[in-house]
MITORMI-952601 format. One record per atom (N, C-alpha, C): residue number from 1; residue in one letter; atom name; x, y, z. Coordinates in steps of 0.02 Angstrom, whole numbers, padded with zeros to 5 digits, always signed. Example, Ala and Ser with C-alpha at 12.3 -4.5 7.8 and 13.67 -1.06 7.14 Angstrom:
BEGIN
> 1; a; N; +00660; -00284; +00390
> 1; a; CA; +00615; -00225; +00390
> 1; a; C; +00660; -00165; +00390
> 2; s; N; +00642; -00112; +00354
> 2; s; CA; +00684; -00053; +00357
> 2; s; C; +00645; +00002; +00394
This chain:
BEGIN
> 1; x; N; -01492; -00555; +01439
> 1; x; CA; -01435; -00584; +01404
> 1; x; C; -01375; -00588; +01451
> 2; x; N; -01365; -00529; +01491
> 2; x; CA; -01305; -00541; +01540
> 2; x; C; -01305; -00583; +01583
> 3; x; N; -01386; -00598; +01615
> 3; x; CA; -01394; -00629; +01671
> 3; x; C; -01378; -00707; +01625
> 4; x; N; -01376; -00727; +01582
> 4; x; CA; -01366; -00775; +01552
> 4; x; C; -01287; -00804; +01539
> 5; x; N; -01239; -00746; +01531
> 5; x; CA; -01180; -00752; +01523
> 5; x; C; -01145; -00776; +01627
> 6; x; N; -01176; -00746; +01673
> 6; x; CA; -01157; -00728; +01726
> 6; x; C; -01180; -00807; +01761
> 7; x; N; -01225; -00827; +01737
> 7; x; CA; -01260; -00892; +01757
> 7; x; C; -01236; -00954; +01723
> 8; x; N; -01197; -00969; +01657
> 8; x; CA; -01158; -01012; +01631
> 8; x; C; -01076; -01005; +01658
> 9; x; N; -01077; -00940; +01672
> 9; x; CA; -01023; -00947; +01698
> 9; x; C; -00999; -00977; +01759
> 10; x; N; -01048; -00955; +01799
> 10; x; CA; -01040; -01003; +01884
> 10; x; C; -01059; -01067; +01885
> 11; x; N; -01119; -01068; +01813
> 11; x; CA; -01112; -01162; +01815
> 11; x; C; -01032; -01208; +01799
> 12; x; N; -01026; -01160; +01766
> 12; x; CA; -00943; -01207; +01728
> 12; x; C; -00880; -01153; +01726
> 13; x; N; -00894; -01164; +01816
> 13; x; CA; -00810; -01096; +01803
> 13; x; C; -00734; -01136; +01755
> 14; x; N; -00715; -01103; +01752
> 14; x; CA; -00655; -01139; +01714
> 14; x; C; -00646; -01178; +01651
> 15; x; N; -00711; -01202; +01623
> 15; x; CA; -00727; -01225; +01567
> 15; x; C; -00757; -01192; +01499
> 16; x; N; -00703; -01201; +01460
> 16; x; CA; -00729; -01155; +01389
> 16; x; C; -00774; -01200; +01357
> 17; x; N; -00830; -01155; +01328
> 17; x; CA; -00876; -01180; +01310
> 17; x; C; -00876; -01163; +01249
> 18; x; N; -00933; -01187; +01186
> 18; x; CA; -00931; -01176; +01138
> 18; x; C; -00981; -01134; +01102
> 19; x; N; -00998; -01045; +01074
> 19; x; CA; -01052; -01016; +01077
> 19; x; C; -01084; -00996; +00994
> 20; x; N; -01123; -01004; +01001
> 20; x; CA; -01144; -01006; +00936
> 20; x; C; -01210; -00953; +00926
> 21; x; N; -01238; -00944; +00863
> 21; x; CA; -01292; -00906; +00852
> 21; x; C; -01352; -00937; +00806
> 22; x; N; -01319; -00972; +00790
> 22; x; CA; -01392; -01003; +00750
> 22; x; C; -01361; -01077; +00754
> 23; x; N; -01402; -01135; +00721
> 23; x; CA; -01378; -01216; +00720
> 23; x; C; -01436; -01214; +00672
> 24; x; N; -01446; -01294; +00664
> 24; x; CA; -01468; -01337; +00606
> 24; x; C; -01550; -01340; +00635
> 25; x; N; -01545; -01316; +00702
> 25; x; CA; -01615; -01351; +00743
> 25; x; C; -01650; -01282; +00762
> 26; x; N; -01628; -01221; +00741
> 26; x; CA; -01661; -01182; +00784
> 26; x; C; -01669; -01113; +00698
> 27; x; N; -01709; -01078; +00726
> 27; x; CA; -01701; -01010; +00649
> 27; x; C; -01658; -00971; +00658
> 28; x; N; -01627; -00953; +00597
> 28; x; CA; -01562; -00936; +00607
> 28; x; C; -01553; -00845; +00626
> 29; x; N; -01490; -00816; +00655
> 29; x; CA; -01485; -00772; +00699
> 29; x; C; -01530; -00705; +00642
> 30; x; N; -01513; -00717; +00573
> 30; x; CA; -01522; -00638; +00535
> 30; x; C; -01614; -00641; +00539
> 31; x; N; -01638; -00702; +00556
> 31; x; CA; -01707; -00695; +00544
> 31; x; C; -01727; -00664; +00605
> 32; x; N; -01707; -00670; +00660
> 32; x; CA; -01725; -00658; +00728
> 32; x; C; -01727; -00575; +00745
> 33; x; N; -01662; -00563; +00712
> 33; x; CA; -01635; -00492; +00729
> 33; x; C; -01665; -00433; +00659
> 34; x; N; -01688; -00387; +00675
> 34; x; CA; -01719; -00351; +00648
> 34; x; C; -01670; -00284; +00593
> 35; x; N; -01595; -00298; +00579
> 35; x; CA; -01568; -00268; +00531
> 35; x; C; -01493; -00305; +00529
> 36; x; N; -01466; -00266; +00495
> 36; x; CA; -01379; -00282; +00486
> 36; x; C; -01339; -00254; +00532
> 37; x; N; -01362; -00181; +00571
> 37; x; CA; -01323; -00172; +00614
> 37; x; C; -01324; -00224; +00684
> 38; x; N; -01376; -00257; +00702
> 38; x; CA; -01391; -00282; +00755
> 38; x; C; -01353; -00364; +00746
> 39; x; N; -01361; -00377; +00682
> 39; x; CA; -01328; -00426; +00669
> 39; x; C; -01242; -00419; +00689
> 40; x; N; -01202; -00376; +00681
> 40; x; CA; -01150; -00342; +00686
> 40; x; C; -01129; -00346; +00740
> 41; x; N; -01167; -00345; +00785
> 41; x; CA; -01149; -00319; +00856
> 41; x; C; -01172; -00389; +00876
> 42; x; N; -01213; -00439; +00874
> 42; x; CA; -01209; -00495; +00874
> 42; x; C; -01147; -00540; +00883
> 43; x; N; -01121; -00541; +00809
> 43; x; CA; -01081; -00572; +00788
> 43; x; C; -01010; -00536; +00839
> 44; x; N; -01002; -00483; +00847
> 44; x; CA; -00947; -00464; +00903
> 44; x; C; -00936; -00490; +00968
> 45; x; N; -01033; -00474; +00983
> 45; x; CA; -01009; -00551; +01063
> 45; x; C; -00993; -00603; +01038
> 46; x; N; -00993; -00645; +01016
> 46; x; CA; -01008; -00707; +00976
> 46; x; C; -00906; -00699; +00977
> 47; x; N; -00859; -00646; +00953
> 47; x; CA; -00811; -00666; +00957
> 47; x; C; -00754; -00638; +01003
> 48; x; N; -00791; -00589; +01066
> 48; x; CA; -00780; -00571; +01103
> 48; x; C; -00789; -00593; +01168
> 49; x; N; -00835; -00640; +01202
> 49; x; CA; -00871; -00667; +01249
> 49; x; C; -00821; -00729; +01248
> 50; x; N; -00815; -00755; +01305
> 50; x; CA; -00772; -00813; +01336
> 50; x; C; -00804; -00875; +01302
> 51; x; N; -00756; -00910; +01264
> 51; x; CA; -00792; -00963; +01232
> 51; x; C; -00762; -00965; +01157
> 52; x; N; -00776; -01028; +01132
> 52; x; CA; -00748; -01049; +01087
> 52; x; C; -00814; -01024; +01013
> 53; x; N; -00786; -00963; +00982
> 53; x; CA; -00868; -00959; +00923
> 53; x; C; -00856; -01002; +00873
> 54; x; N; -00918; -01027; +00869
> 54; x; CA; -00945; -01088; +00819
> 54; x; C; -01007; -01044; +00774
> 55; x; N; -00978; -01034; +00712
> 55; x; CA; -01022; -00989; +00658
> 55; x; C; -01053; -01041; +00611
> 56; x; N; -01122; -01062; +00596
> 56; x; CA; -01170; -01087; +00574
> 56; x; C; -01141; -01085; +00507
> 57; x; N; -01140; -01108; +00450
> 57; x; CA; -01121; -01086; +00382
> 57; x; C; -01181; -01050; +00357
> 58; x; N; -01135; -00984; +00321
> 58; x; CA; -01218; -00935; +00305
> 58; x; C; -01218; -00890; +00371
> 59; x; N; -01193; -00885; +00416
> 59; x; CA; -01208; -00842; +00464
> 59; x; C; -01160; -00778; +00464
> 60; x; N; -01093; -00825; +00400
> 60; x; CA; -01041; -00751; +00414
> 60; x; C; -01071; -00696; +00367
> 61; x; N; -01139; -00711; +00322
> 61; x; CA; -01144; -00654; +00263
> 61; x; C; -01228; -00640; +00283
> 62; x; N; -01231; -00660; +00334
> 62; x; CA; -01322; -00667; +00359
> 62; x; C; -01374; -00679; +00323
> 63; x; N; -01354; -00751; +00297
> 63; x; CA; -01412; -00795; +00284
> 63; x; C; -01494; -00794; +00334
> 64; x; N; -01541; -00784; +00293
> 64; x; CA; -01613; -00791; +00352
> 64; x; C; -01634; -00865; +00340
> 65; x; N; -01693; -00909; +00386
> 65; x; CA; -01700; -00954; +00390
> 65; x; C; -01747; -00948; +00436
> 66; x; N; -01812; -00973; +00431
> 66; x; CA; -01864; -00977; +00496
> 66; x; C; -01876; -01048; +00503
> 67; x; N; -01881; -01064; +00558
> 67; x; CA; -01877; -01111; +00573
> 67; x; C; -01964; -01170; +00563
> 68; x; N; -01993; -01107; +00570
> 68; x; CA; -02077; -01147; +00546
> 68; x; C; -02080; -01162; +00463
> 69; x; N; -02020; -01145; +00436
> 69; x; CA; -02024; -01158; +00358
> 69; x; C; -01995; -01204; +00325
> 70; x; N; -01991; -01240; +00401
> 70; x; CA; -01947; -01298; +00386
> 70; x; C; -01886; -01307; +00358
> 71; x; N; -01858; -01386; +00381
> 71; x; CA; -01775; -01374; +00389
> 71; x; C; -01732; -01367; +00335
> 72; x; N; -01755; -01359; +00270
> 72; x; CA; -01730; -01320; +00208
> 72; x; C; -01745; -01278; +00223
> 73; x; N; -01765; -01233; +00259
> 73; x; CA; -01754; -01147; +00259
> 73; x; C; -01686; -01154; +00301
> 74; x; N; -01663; -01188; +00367
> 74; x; CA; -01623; -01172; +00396
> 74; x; C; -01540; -01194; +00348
> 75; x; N; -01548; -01228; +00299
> 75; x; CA; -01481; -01281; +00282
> 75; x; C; -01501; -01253; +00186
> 76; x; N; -01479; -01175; +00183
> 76; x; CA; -01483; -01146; +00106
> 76; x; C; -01418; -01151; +00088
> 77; x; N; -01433; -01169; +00034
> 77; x; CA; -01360; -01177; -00030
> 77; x; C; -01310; -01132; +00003
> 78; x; N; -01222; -01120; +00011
> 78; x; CA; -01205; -01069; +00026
> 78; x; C; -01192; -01029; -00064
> 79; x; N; -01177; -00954; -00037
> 79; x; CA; -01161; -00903; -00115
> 79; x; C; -01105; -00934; -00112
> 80; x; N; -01071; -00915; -00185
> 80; x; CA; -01027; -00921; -00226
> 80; x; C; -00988; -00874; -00205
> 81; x; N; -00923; -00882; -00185
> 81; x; CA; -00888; -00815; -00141
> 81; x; C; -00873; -00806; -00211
> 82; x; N; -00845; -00835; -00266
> 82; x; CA; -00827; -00794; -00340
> 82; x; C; -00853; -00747; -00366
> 83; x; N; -00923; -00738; -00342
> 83; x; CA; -00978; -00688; -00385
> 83; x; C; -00986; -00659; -00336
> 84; x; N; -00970; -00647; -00281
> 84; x; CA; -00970; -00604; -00213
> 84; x; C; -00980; -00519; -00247
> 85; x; N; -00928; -00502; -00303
> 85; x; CA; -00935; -00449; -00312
> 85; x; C; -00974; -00406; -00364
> 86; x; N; -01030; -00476; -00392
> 86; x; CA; -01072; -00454; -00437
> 86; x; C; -01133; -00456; -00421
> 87; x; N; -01144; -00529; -00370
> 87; x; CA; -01203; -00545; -00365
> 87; x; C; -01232; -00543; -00279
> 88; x; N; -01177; -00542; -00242
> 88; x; CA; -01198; -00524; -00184
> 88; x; C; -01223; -00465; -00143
> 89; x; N; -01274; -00441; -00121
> 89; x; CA; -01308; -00371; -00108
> 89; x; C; -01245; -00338; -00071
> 90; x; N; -01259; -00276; -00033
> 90; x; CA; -01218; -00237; -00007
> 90; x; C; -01235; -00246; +00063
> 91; x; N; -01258; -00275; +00104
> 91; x; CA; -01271; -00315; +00174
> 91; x; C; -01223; -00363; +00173
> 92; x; N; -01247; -00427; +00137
> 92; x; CA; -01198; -00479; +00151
> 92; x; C; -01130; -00454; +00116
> 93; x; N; -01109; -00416; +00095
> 93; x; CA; -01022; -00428; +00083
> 93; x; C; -00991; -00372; +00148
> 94; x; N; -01048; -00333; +00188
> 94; x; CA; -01021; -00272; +00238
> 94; x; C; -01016; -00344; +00301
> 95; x; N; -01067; -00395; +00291
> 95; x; CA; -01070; -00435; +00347
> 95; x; C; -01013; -00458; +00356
> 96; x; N; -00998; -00501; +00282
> 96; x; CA; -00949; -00540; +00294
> 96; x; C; -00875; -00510; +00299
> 97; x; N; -00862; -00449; +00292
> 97; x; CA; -00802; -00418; +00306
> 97; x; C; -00796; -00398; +00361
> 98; x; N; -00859; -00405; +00407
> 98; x; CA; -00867; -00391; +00481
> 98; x; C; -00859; -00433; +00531
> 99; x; N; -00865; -00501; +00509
> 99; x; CA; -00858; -00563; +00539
> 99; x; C; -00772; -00575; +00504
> 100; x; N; -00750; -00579; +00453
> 100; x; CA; -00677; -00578; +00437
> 100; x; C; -00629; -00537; +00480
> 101; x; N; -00648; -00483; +00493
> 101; x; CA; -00614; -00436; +00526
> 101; x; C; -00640; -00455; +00607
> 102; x; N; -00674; -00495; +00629
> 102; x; CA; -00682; -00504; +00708
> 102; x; C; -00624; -00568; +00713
> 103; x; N; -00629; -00632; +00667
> 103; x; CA; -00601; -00670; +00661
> 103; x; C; -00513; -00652; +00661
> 104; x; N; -00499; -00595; +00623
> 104; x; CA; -00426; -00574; +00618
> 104; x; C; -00416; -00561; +00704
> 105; x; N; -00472; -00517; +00732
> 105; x; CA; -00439; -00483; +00793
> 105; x; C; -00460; -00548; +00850
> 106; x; N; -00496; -00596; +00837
> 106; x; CA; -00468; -00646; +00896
> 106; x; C; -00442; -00698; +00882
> 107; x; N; -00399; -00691; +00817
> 107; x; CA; -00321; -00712; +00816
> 107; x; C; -00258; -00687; +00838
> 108; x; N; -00273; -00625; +00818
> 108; x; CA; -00228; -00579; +00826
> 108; x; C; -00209; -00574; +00896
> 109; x; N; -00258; -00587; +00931
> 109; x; CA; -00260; -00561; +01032
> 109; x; C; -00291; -00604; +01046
> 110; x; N; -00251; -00706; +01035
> 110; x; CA; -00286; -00738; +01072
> 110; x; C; -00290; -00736; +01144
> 111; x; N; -00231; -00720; +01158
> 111; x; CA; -00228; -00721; +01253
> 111; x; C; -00286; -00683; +01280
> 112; x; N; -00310; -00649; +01269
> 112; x; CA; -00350; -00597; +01305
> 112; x; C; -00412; -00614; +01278
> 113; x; N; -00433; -00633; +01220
> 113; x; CA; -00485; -00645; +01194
> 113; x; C; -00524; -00737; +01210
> 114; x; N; -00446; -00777; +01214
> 114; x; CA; -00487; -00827; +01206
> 114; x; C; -00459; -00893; +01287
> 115; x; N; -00426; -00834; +01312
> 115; x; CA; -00389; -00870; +01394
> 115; x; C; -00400; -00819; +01435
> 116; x; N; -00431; -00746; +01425
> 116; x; CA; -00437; -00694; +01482
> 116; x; C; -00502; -00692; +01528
> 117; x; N; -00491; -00658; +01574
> 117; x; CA; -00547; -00663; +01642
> 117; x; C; -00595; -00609; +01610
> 118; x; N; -00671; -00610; +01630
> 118; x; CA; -00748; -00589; +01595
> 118; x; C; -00745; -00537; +01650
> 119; x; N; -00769; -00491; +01632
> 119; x; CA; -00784; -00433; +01690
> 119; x; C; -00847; -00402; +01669
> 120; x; N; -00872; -00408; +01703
> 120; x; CA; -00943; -00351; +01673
> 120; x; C; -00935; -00280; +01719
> 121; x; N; -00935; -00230; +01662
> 121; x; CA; -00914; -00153; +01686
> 121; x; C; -00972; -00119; +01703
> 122; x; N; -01043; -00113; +01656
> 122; x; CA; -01092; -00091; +01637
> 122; x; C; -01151; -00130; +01595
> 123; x; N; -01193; -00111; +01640
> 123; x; CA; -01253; -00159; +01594
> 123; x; C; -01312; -00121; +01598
> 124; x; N; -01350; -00100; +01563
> 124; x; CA; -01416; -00036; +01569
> 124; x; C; -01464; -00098; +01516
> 125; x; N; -01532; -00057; +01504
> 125; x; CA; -01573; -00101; +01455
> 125; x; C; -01544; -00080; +01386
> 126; x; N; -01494; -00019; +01389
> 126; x; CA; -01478; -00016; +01297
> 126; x; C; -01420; -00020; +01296
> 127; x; N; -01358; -00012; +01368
> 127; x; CA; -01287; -00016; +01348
> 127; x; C; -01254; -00070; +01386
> 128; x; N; -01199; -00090; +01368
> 128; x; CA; -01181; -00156; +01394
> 128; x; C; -01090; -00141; +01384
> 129; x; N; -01062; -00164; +01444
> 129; x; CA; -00977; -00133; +01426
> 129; x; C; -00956; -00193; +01475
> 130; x; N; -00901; -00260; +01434
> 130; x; CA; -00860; -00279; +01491
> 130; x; C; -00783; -00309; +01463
> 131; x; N; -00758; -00321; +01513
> 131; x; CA; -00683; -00305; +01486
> 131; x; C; -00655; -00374; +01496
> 132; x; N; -00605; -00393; +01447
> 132; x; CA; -00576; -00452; +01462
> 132; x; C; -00502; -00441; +01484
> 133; x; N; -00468; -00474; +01500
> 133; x; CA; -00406; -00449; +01550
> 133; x; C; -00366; -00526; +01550
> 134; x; N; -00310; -00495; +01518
> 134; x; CA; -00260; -00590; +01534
> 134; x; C; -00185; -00579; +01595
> 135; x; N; -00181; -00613; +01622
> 135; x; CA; -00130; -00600; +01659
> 135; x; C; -00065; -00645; +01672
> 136; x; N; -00083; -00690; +01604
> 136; x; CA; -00025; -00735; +01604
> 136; x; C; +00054; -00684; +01567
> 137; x; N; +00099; -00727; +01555
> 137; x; CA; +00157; -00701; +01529
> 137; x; C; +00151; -00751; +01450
> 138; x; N; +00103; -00749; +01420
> 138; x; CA; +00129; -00777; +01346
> 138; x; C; +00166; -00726; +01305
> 139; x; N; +00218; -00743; +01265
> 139; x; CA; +00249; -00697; +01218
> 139; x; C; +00230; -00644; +01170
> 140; x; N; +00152; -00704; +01145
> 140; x; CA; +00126; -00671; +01089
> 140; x; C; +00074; -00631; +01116
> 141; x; N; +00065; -00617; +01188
> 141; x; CA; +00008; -00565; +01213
> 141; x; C; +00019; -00507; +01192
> 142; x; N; -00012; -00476; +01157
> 142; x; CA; +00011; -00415; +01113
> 142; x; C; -00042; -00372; +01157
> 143; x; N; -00095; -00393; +01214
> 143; x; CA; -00122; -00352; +01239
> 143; x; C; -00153; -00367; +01311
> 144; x; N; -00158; -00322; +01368
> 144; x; CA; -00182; -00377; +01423
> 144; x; C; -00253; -00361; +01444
> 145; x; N; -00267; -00307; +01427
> 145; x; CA; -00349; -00271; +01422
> 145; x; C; -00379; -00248; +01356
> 146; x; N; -00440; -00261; +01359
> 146; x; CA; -00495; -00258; +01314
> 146; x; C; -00544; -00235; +01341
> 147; x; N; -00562; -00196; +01301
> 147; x; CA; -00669; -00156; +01313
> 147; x; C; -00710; -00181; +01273
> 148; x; N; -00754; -00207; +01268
> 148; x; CA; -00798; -00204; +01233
> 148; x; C; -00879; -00179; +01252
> 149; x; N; -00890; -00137; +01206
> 149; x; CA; -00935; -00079; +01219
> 149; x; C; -00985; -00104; +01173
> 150; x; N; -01066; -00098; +01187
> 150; x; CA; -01121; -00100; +01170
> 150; x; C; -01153; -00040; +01159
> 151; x; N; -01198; -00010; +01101
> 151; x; CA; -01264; +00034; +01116
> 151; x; C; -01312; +00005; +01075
> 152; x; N; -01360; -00016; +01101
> 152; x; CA; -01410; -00056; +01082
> 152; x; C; -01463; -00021; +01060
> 153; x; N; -01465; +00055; +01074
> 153; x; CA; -01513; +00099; +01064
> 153; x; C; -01534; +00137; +00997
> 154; x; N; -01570; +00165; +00975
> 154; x; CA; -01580; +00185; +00901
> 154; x; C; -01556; +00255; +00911
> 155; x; N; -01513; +00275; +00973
> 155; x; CA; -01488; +00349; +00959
> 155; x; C; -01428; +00328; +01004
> 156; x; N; -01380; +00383; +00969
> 156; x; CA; -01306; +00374; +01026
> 156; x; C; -01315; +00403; +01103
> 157; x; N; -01270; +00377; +01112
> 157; x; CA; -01249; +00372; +01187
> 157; x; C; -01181; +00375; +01223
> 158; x; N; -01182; +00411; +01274
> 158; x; CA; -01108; +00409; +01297
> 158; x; C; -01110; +00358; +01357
> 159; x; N; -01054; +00318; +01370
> 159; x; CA; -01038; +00272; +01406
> 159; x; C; -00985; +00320; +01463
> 160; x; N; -00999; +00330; +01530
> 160; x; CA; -00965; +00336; +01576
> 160; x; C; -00935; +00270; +01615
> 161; x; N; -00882; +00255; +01601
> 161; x; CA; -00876; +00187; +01638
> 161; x; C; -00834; +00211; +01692
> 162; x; N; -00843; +00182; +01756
> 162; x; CA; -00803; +00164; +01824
> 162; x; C; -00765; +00118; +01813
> 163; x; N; -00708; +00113; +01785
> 163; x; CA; -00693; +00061; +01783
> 163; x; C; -00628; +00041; +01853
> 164; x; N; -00605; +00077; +01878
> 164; x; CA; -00576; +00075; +01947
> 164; x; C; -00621; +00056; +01994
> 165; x; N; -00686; +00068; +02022
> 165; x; CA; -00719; +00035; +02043
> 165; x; C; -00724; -00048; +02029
> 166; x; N; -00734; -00072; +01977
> 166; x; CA; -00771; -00135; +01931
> 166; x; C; -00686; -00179; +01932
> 167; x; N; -00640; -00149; +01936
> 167; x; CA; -00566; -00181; +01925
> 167; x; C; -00507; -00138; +01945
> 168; x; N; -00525; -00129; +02030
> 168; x; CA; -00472; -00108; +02084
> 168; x; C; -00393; -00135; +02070
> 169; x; N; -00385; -00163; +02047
> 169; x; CA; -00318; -00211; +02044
> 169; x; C; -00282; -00193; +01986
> 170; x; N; -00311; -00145; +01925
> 170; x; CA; -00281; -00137; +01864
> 170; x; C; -00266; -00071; +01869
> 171; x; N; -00206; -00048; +01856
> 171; x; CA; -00169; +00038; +01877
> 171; x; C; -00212; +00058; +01799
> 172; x; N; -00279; +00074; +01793
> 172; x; CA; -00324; +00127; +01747
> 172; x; C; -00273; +00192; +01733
> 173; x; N; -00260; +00233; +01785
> 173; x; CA; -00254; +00272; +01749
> 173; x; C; -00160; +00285; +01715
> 174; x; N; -00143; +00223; +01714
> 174; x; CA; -00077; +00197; +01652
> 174; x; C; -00104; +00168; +01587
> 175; x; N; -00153; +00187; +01572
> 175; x; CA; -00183; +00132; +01518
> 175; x; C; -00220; +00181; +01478
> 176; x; N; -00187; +00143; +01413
> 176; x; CA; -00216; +00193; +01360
> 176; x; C; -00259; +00161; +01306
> 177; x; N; -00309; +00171; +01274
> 177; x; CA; -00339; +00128; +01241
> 177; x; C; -00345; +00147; +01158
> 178; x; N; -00372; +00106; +01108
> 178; x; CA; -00371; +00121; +01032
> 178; x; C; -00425; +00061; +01005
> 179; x; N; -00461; +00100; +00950
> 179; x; CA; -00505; +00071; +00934
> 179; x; C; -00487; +00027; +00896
> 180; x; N; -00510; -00044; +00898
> 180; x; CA; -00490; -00091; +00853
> 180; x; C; -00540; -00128; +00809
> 181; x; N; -00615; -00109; +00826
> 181; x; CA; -00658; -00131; +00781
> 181; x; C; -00707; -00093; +00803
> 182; x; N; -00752; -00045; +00754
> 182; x; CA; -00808; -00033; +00758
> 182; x; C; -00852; -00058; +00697
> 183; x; N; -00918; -00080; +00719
> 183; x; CA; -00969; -00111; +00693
> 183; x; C; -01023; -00069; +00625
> 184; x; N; -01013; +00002; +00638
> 184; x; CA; -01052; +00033; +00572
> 184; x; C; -01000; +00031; +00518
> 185; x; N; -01038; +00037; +00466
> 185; x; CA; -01001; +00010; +00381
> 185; x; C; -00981; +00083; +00375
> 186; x; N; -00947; +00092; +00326
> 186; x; CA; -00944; +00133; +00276
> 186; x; C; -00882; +00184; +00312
> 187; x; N; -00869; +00243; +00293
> 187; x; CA; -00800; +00264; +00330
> 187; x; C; -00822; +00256; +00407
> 188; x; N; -00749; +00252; +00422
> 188; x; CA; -00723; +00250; +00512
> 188; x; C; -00681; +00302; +00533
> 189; x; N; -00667; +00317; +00603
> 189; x; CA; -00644; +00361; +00644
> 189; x; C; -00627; +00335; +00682
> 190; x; N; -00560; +00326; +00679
> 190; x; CA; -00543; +00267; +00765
> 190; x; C; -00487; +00320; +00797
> 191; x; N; -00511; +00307; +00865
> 191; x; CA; -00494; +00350; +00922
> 191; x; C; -00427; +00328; +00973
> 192; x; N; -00415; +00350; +01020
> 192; x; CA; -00349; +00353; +01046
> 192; x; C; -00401; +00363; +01119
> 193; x; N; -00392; +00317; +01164
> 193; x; CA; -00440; +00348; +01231
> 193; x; C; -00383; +00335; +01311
> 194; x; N; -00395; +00383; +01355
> 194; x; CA; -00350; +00383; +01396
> 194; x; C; -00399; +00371; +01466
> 195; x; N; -00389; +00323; +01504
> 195; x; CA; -00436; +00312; +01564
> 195; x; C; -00394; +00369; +01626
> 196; x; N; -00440; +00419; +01658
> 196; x; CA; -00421; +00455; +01691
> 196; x; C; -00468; +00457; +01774
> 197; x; N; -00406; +00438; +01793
> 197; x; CA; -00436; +00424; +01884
> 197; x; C; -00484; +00358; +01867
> 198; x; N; -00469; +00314; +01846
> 198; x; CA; -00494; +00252; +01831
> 198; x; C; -00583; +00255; +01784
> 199; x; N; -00578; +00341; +01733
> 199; x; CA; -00649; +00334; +01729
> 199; x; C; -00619; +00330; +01657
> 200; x; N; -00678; +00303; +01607
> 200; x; CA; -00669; +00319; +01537
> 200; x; C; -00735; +00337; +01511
> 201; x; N; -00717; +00385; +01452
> 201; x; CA; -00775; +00407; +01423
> 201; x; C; -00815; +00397; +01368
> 202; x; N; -00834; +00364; +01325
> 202; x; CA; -00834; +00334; +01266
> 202; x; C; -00901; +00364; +01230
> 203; x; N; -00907; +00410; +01177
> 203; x; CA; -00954; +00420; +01142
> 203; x; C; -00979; +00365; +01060
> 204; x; N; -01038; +00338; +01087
> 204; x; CA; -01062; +00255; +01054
> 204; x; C; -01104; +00294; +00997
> 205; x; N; -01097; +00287; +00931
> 205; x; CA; -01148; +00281; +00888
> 205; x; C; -01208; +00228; +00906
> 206; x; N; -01285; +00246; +00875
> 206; x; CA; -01311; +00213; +00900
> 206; x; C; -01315; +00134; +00870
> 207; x; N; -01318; +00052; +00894
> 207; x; CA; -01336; +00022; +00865
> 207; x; C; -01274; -00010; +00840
> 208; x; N; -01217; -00021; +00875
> 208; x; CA; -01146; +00004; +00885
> 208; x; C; -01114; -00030; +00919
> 209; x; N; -01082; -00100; +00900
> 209; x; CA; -01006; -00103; +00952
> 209; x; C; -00951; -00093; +00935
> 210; x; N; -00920; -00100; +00992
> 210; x; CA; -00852; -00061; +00972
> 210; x; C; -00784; -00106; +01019
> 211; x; N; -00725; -00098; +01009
> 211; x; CA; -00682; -00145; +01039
> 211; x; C; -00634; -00095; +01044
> 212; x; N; -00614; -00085; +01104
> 212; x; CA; -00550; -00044; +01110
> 212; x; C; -00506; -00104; +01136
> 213; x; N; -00451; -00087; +01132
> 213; x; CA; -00381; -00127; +01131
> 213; x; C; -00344; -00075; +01201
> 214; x; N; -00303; -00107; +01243
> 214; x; CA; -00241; -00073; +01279
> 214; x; C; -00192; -00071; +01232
> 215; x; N; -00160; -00002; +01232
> 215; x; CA; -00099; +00002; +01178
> 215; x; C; -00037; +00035; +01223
């Protein structure tokens, strides 16, 4: 997957592209992916990753769709957001408040989210960490660094990042970080993290992304 992000990128430096997870032609992302958390963490690259996200209708509450079941499986009625709170399961309304709430935070921090430079910090077969970074002077930059943290694994994990190594040029250890979205439902715990001698430490639930903010 990274080698994929790293390889569109050198094809079309400088050009925002448009990224999506499912379309009209292919089966759609919830059929592919094997639960709701994975879907979750999906949908975070999807609005974290350089590029313009383009969400399938049905993809913000994870609609399934296989594609051998032909193209009425992929193009289903959408729900009734009115009956959302009678008739919709407890997946799709955690989805769609998960995709609402990604949508708030790359409004909220377009500079950095949707004009900042891609860094890849860390990449293993289960964890994945890279940071976006803006360095213009817009007004409304309310932030100039971002983390975004992966654990892909069915058990937690701690993330040691180098990040003074990976981004020599950014004074790490002036920088303080705060969680601004994590991906498991139900109560949260958001943290306050301090990068020291350019290292940070991040303990990942498993199955888990997470977005820290510079504050």
């Amino acid at each position: 997957l990274v080698h994929c992000f790293q390889r569109t990128y050198e094809m079309y430096p400088g050009l925002i592209l448009c990224n999506f997870l499912s379309n009209q032609d292919v089966a759609r992302i919830a059929s592919i992916l094997e639960s709701v958390r994975q879907l979750k963490m999906a949908m975070a690259l999807l609005f974290t990753l350089p590029g313009v996200p383009m969400i399938y209708y049905g993809d913000e509450y994870g609609v399934k769709g296989k594609k051998e079941d032909g193209d009425s499986a992929l193009r289903t009625p959408l729900l009734n957001p009115e009956n959302r709170d009678a008739l919709w399961t407890h997946d799709e309304k955690h989805m769609l408040a998960t995709t609402m709430a990604l949508i708030q935070l790359k409004k909220k921090y377009a500079p950095v989210f949707s004009r900042g430079d891609y860094h890849l910090i860390m990449n293993t077969n289960t964890l994945l960490c890279f940071a976006r970074t803006y360095s213009g002077n817009e007004p409304e930059a309310k932030c100039k660094v971002a983390l975004v943290l992966m654990n892909c694994a069915d058990a937690a994990a701690t993330m040691n990042l180098d990040l003074k190594s990976k981004l020599p040029a950014i004074q790490w250890n002036d920088l303080r970080f705060r969680d601004a979205f994590i991906s498991t439902s139900g109560s949260q715990t958001f943290h306050d993290y301090q990068a020291s001698q350019g290292s940070l430490s991040v303990e990942m639930p498993a199955m888990t992304a997470q977005i820290l903010l510079q504050v």
